[in-house]
C-alpha angles and dihedrals in degrees: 000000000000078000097064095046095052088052102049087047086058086053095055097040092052096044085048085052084045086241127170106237096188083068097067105064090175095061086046108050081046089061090042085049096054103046091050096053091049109032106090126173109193131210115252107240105235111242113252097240129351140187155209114204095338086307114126126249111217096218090160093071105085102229088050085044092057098044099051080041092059086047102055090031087054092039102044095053103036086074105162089066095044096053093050089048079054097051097041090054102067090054097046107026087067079062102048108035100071090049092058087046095047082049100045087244113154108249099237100067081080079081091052084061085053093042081054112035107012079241079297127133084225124148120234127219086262097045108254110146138196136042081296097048097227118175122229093259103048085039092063094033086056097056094270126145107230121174151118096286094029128031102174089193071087094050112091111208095038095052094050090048085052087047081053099056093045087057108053095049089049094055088052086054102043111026108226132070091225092052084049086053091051102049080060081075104030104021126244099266091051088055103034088053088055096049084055093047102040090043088226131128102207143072095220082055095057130108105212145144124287113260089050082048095062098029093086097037086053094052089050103049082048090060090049101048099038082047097048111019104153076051090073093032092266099138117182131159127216088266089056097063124080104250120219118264119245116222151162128247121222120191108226124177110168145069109297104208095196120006087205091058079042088058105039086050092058087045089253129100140233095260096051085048100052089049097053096040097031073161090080102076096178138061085241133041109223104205108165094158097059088243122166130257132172110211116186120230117201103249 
């Protein structure tokens, strides 16, 4: 480390002189040096056994073993991602805990929203929204408002309760939990369709593209790391983590002319608002049916 330094001191006081450092071989085969003798990337060790809702991984059979592998390995060193995933987690995963296990939805599928979003409303290339990346048709098909003043893929709690829904039919159809995870990427009917055709029963024993073929391994290397993170020298302490906002709820069911007036009148802003209710896609709120809403209104 003095080597680089040094180094890095050499560099300074050569660009302060004006002088040309590609002139001088020797200082720079010395920094090169030095870097070299103290930069080190280490190998993850791979976990003993995992699991995804008490199924086994087999983490023994080589192509399983690579692809967990690519996960932690890409997980593990992209660490500015990862940190944020962990940070995120401990203000949404409060919310959306309590809706898988109303539902009797396995915990662990809290990992399969990070694996799509980040914990971000964020819009894919295909145009699924929302921490659970639902796209417009299986929104509405799920019970969900989409149009051009509300789109509920944004809305937290209601999207996890239509994830919800998707994945416990799927379960019924499938059988597995892990297939069911895995028909969130590639839909039931494709999987379905290659069990068929691969006469197998199980996900770790499916040929399929490559984006379904990391989609599992990635969930699961999620739930290791965000379980374990000093495991994997993540070290983060409670003030680290983004806390959940607390917030007021007001029941409106009529037409909102301008959601900014909406906002200044409750002693909050547009901007507060939208954050808090990234479901209201508009600056108005048509509502011609008297239909509820619960907006919440930072307290």
């Amino acid at each position: 480390m003095n080597k680089i330094i040094s180094g890095v001191l050499l560099l300074l006081l050569a660009g302060l002189a004006g002088y040309n450092f590609k002139s001088d071989p020797h200082t720079e085969t010395a920094v090169k040096n030095g870097f070299l003798n103290d930069y080190r990337i280490y190998a993850v060790p791979l976990p003993d056994s995992l699991t995804l809702v008490d199924e086994k991984v087999p983490i023994l059979e080589i192509d399983i073993r690579e692809r967990i592998d690519r996960e932690l390995l890409v997980n593990t060193y992209w660490q500015s991602n990862t940190l944020l995933m962990i940070k995120r987690a401990h203000k949404y995963f409060p919310v959306i805990e309590p809706i898988l296990k109303k539902n009797g939805i396995p915990d662990d599928f809290k990992y399969l929203a990070v694996a799509e979003s980040g914990l971000q409303n964020v819009t894919s290339p295909a145009g699924a929204k929302g921490f659970w990346q639902i796209m417009k048709k299986t929104g509405k098909e799920l019970g969900l408002e989409i149009n051009g003043d509300v789109d509920e893929r944004y809305h937290l709690e209601k999207a996890t309760e239509a994830a919800c829904i998707y994945l416990k039919n799927a379960k019924e159809k499938l059988g597995s939990w892990t297939l069911a995870a895995a028909s969130y990427n590639a839909g039931m009917t494709k999987i379905s369709s290659e069990l068929e055709k691969q006469q197998v029963n199980s996900y770790y024993d499916l040929y399929l593209g490559q984006e379904t073929s990391r989609y599992i391994p990635r969930i699961i290397i999620i739930k290791e790391i965000l379980e374990n993170p000093d495991k994997f020298g993540f070290i983060l302490s409670r003030s680290d983590l983004y806390k959940p906002q607390e917030y007021q709820t007001v029941t409106i069911d009529s037409t909102i002319e301008n959601l900014a007036s909406f906002a200044k009148e409750r002693g909050t802003n547009y901007k507060k608002l939208k954050l808090l209710n990234p479901w209201l896609r508009g600056r108005k709120l048509e509502n011609k049916n008297n239909k509820e809403y619960k907006i919440k209104i930072e307290k």
